[in-house]
Structures are given as structure tokens and as C-alpha cells.
C-alpha positions in Angstrom: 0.0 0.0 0.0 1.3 3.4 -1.1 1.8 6.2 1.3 -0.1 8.7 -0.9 -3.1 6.1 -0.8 -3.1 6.2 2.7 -3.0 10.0 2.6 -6.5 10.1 1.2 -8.4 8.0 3.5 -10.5 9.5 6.3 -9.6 8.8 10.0 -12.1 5.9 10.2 -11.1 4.1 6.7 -7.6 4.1 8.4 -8.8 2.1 11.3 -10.6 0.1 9.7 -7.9 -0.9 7.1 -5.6 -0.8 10.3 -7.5 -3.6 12.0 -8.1 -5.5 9.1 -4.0 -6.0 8.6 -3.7 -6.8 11.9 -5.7 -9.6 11.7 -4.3 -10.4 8.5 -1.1 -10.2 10.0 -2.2 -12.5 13.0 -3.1 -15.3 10.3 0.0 -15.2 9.1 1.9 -16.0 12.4 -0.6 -18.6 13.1 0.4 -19.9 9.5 4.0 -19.4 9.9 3.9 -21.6 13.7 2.3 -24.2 11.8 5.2 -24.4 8.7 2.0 -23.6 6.2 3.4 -19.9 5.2 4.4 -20.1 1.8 5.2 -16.0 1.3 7.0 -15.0 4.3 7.5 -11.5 2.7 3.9 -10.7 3.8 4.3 -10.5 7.1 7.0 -7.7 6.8 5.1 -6.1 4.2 1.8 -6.1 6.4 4.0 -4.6 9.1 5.1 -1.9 7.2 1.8 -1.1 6.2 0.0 -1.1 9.9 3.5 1.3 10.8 2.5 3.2 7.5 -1.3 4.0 8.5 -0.8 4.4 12.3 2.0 7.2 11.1 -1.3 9.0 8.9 -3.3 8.7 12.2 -1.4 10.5 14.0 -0.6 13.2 11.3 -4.2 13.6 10.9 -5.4 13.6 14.4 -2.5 15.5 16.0 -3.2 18.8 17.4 -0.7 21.7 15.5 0.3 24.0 18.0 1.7 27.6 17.1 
């Protein structure tokens, strides 16, 4: 997932995406304890992309001050 995609969604699309790679991400553990993961890449990759989205949060939600 791009950076600049992530930049567009709202607050709530974030969380949800957020939650939704976290899961994904917990599947993948559970598939990589059992010796079924055949991409091992996507488990870095989702990481990346929960970092990614959490950084946008915060951009988005923090308060400027002057």
C-alpha cells in the first residue's frame, strides 16, 4: 500500500484498514507456527503497512500548535 493512498483516506477508513491488517497479519503468524506460510514477505510487508497507516493517524489527528 502506497503512502499517498493512505493520505487520502478519512480517520475511520484508516482504522478500519488498520484492523483489518492486523488480523491479516495475526493469520499469518498462526500460519507461519504451523510451517503452512508459503510468502514469508507478507508478514513484513503487512507490518510496514500497519507502521504506515498508524504514522497517517497521527498526522491527521494531531493537534498543530503555534
Amino acid at each position: 500500500m502506497k503512502i499517498q493512498e493512505i493520505r487520502e483516506m478519512t480517520v475511520k477508513e484508516l482504522l478500519n484498514r488498520k484492523r483489518e491488517l492486523q488480523q491479516e497479519a495475526f493469520n499469518l503468524r498462526i500460519q507461519q507456527q504451523g510451517g503452512q506460510l508459503e510468502k514469508p514477505h507478507l508478514l513484513k510487508s503487512s507490518r510496514r503497512d500497519i507502521a504506515r497507516i498508524e504514522t497517517a493517524i497521527t498526522e491527521k489527528t494531531a493537534v498543530k500548535q503555534p
